[in-house]
Each structure stands twice: as C-alpha cells, then as structure tokens.
N, C-alpha and C positions, 0 to 999 in steps of 0.2 A: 504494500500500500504506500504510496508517495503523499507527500506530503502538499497541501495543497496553496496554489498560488497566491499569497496574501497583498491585497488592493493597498497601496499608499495612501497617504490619509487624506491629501489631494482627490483621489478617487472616491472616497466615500458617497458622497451625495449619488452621484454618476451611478454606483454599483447596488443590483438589485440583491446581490448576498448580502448588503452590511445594514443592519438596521438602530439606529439609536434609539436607547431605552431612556425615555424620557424621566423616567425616578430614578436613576441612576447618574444619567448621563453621558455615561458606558455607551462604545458603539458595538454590537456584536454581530460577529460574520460566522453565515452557516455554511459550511461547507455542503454542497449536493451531492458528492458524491456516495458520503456516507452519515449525514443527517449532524454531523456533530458542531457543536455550536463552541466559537473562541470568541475570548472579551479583549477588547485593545486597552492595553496599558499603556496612556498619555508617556508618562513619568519613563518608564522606559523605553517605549516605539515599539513596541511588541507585543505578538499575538498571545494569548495564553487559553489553552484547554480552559472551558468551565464545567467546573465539576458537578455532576448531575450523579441521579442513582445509575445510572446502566453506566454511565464511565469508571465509576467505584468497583463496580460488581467485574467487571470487563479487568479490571485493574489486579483487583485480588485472585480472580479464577488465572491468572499467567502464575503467581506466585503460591498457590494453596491455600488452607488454612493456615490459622495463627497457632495451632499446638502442634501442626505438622514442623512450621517455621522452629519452632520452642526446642522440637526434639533435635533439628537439626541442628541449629546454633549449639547445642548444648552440646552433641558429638564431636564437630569440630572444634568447641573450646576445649576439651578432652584431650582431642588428638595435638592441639597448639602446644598445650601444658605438656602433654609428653614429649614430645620431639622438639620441644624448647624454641618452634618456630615463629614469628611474629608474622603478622598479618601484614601485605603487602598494600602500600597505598594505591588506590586503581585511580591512573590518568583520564582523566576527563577533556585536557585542552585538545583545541586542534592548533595545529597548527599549518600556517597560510605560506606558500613559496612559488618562486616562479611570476611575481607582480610586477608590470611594466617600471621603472627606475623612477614614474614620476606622478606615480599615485599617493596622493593625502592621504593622510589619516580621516580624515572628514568623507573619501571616499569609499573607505574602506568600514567605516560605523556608519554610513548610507546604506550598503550590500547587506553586509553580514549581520546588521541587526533586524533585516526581516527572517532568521532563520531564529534570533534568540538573543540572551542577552550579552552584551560585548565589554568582557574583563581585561585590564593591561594585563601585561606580563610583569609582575613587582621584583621578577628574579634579573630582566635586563633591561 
C-alpha cells in the first residue's frame, strides 16, 4: 500500500479530499483509496493518521495481545540477563545523498516535510 499524495496547503480550498472542521479548525484529508482520514498539523506542515477505533484495532491485530507482548518481553529480558547482552539502539534517521550542490535547506524542509516531520542532525 503507498502512501498517498498529500495537497499543499495552497491547495486546500481547490481539493475535494480536504475538508475543514469548523470546531476545530483542523483541515482533514480523506484519503479514497482506502477511506482513512489524516488531520494537518499547522505547527509542523504535516499530515498525521487520526486515530479512530478500526485504526486502533488495525494497529494492535499486527502486534497481538498485550499478555502475549508480557510473555515475550519477559523471555527476552531473561535471555539479555543471561548472555549479559544489551539491547541495540534501532536507527530511525534516513539519511539524504546525491543532492544537486545548490539546494537550500529551505528546499529541502519544502520536500521532505510532506513525508513527516524534519529533525537536524545535533551529531554534525
């Protein structure tokens, strides 16, 4: 499943997926192709999943229950404490290469902030 093409804020008015919730203020855009509704966060320029019951339910059925989760965690703490291993930190960044010599910054958190939201690097 791809993720689907999100309208600039420009576009709002114009596009019949995005609608403003007038108590809110909130604009939110429905994706058609599979019914699921994201809310635009001003503050950071970005789409965000709104959480509903079937996105919950959809959410926990990938990962099990929670006493299944309990038993697991609890094995692997087991096996860490024995073999004296510590828990590997898991990378999250991406990282971007190959950008023309005379690309902004400013164009670079235009792109990449319609995918999510866009952190320095504090290490360089």
């Amino acid at each position: 499943m791809s993720a689907p093409k999100f309208p600039k804020p420009s576009e709002f008015a114009a596009d019949t997926r995005v609608q403003l919730v007038e108590e809110t203020g909130h604009y939110i855009f429905t994706d058609p192709s599979d019914g699921g509704e994201y809310e635009y966060d001003e503050a950071k320029g970005a789409w965000f999943p709104m959480w509903n019951e079937s996105l919950v339910e959809q959410q926990q059925s990938i990962y099990g229950t929670e006493q299944d989760d309990d038993v697991v965690e609890e094995q692997e703490s087991t096996k860490r404490k024995n073999k004296g291993l510590a828990r590997k930190k898991e990378n999250t960044s991406v990282y971007v290469s190959g950008l023309p010599l005379d690309t902004t910054d400013e164009e670079m958190v235009a792109f990449f902030s319609q995918c999510g939201t866009i952190m320095p690097d504090i290490v360089t």
